[in-house]
C-alpha positions in Angstrom: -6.8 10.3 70.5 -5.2 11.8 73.7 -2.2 9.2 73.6 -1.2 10.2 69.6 -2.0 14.3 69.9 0.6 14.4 73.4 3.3 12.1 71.9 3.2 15.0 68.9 3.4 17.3 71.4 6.2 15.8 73.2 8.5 15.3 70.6 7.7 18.3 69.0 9.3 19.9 72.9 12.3 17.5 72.0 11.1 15.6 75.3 10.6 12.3 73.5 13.5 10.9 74.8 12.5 11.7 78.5 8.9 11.2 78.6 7.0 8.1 77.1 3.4 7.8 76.3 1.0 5.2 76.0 -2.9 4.7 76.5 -5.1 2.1 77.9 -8.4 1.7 78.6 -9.9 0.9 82.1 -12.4 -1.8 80.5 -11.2 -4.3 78.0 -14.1 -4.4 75.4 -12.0 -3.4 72.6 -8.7 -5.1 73.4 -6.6 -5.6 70.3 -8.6 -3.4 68.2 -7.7 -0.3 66.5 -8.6 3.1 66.7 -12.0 4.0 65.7 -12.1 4.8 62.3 -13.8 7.9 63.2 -10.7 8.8 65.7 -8.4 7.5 62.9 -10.0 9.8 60.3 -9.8 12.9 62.6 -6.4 12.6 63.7 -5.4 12.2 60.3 -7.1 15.2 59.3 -5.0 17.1 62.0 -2.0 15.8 61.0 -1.4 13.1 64.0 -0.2 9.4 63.7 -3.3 6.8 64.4 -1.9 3.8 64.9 -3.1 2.0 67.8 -4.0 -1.0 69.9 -6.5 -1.0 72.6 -5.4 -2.7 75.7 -6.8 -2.4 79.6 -4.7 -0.4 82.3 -3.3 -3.0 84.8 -2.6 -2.0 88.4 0.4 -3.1 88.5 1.6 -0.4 85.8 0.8 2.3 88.7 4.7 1.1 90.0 6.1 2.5 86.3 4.2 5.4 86.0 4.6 8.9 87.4 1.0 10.3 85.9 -1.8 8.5 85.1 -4.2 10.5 83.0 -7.9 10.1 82.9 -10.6 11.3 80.2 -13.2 11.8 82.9 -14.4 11.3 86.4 -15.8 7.8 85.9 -12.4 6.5 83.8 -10.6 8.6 87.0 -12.3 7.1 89.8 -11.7 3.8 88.3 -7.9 4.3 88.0 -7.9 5.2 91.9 -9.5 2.4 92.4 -7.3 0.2 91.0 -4.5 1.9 92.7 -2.4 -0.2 95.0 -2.0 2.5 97.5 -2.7 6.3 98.3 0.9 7.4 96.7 -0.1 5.8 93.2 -4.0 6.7 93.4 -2.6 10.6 93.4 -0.9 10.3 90.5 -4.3 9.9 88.7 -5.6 13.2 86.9 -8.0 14.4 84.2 -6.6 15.8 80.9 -8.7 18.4 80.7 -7.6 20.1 84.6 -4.7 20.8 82.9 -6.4 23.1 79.5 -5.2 26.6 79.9 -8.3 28.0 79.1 -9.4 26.4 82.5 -13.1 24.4 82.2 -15.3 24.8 84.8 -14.9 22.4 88.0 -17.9 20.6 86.2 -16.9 20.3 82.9 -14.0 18.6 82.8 -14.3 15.8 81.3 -13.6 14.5 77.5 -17.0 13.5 76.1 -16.9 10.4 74.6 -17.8 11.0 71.3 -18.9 7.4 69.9 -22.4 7.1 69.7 -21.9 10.9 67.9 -20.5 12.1 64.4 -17.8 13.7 62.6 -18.5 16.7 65.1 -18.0 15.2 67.8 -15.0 13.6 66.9 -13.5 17.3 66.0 -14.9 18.7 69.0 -13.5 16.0 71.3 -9.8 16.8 69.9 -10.2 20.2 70.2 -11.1 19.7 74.0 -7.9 17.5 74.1 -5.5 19.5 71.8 -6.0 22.4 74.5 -5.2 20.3 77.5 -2.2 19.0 76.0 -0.7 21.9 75.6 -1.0 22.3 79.2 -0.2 19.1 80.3 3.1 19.6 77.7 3.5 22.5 80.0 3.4 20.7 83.4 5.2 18.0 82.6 8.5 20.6 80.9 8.2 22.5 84.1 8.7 19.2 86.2 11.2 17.9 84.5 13.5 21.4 84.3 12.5 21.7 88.3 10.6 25.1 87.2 7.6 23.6 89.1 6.7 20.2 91.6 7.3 17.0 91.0 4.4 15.4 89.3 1.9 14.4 90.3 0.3 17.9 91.5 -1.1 17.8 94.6 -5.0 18.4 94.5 -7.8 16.0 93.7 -7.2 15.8 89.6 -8.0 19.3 89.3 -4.5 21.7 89.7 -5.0 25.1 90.6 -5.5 27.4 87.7 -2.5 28.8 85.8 -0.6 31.0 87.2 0.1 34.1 84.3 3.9 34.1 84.3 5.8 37.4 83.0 
């Protein structure tokens, strides 16, 4: 869901042909399978592209990768985990540190919304709708120098935005 709603967002900036996006999972129970159909049918609903293939993350993908989002703190531990080093375990963050509406500390991460319904599903891209905007937003001002190089600093959670005039 994440991977198809920030690909729309990022060619919808006209970034697509500086930032590419993919998804993987950390476990591989579902490698090779599509979406959920529940995922498929709320994307669609929203307008998004569903196609997709589950994979698992390899380690070795830290060395391509300048951000490596997580859906929540057990999916981000497990990424810095498998980093090879320090460097590539900071460029791990959660989606939703970077919603505008800034989530409390605690509640930042992306239920998972399979063993729910229909309302779930919707509530889940709602969550990740709003932090893609911010993460859009992030990633613009990194690559027009308006703001660090990505990763942020921090420990997956950046500061709160800043209101800019």
């Amino acid at each position: 869901m994440a991977e198809s709603v920030f690909r729309a967002e990022v060619a919808a900036a006209g970034l697509g042909d500086r930032v590419v996006v993919d998804s993987a999972g950390v476990d591989g129970w579902h490698a090779g399978e599509g979406a959920d159909p529940r995922t498929v049918a709320v994307l669609t609903v929203a307008g998004y592209p569903a196609d997709h293939r589950a994979r698992r993350f390899d380690a070795s993908w830290f060395a391509d990768r300048d951000l490596v989002i997580a859906l929540d703190g057990g999916h981000l531990r497990e990424l810095r985990r498998m980093a090879p080093g320090p460097d590539d375990a900071a460029k791990v963050r959660l989606l939703r540190s970077y919603d505008p509406a800034g989530p409390a500390p605690g509640e930042l991460d992306v239920p998972d919304p399979y063993y729910g319904g229909p309302a779930e599903f919707a509530v889940c891209l709602e969550m990740v709708e709003a932090a893609c905007a911010g993460l859009l937003a992030a990633v613009a001002d990194a690559l027009t120098g308006g703001a660090p190089a990505l990763p942020l600093p921090g420990d997956g959670t950046p500061s709160p935005p800043q209101e800019r005039s």
